[in-house]
C-alpha positions as CSV (number, residue, x, y, z in Angstrom):
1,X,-35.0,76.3,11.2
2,X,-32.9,73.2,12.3
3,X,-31.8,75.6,15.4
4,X,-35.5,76.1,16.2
5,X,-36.2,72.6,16.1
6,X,-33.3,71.5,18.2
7,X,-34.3,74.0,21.1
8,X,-38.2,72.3,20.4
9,X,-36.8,68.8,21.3
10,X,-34.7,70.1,23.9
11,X,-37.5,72.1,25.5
12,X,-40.0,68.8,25.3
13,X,-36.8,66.4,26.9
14,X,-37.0,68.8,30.0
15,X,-39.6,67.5,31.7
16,X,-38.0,63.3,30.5
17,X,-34.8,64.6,32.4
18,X,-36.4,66.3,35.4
19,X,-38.8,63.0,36.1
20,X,-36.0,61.2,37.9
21,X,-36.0,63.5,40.3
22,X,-39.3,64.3,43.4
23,X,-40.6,68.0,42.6
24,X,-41.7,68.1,45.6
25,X,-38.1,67.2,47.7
26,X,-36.5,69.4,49.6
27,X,-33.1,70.6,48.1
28,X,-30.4,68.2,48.1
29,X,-32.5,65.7,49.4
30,X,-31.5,62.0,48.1
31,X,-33.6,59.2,49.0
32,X,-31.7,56.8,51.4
33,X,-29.8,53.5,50.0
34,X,-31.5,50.8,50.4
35,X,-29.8,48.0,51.9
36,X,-29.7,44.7,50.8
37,X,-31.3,41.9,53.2
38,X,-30.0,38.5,53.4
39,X,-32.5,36.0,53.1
40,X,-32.7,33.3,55.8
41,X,-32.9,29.8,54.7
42,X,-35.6,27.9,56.3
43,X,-35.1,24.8,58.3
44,X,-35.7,21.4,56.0
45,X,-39.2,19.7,57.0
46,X,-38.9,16.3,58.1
47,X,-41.6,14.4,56.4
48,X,-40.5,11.1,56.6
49,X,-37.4,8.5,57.6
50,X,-37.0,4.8,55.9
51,X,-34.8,2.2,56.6
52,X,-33.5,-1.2,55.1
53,X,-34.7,-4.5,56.5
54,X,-31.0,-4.7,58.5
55,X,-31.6,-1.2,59.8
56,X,-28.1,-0.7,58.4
57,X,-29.0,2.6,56.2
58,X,-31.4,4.8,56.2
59,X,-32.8,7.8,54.0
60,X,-34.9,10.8,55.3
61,X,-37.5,12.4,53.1
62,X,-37.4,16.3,53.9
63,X,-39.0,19.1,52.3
64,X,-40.6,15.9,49.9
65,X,-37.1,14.8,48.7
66,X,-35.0,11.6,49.4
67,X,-31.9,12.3,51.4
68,X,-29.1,9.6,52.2
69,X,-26.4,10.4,54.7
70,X,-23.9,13.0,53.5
71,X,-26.2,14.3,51.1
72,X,-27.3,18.2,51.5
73,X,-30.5,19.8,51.0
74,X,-31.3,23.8,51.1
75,X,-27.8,24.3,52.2
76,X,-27.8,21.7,55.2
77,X,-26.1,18.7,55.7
78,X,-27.7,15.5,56.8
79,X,-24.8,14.1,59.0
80,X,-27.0,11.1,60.3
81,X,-30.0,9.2,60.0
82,X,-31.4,6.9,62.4
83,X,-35.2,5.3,62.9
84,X,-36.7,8.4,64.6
85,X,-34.4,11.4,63.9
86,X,-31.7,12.8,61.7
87,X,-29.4,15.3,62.5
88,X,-28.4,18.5,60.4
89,X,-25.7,20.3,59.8
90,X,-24.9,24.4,58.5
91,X,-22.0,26.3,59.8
92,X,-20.6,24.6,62.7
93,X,-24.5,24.3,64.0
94,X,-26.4,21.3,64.1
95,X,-30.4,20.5,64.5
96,X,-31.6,17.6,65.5
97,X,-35.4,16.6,63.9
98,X,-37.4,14.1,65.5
99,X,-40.1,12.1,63.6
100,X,-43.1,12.9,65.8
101,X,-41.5,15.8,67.9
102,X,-43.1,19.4,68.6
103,X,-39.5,20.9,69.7
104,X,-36.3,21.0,67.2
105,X,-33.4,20.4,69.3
106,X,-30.6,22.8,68.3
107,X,-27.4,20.8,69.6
């Protein structure tokens, strides 16, 4: 009896164990790895710059968050921050955003 029910649950695993695998495959066949993608990490927006009264320092607002000199954001460095751009910094690369410009400036 308990060898009759073994072979029972063995028979009904078959098609469990079998489902991994495309019936309809040719032999051997393995689906290709698939490889992994690095993501690209998007340019910060420039959405705003502000400045003291002396004009002595100034903060950008990009991608809606305050950024002082030296500070990063999305894995860029803002290196400097005058009244109408701000330059960033990734890699050895740097991008330079104008306030009301159509082109970014890679440098």
């Amino acid at each position: 009896m308990v060898r009759l029910v073994m072979v029972a649950v063995a028979w009904l695993m078959m098609p469990l164990a079998q489902a991994a695998q495309d019936p309809t495959a040719p032999l051997g066949w393995q689906a290709p790895v698939v490889k992994a993608t690095s993501s690209r990490v998007r340019l910060p927006q420039l959405q705003g710059i502000f400045c003291d009264q002396d004009g002595q320092a100034c903060w950008a607002i990009l991608n809606s968050v305050s950024v002082g000199t030296g500070g990063r954001i999305s894995g860029y460095t803002l290196s400097q921050v005058t009244d109408d751009f701000v330059i960033l910094q990734r890699g050895g690369r740097q991008w330079r955003l104008e306030m009301f410009a159509d082109n970014i400036k890679s440098e």
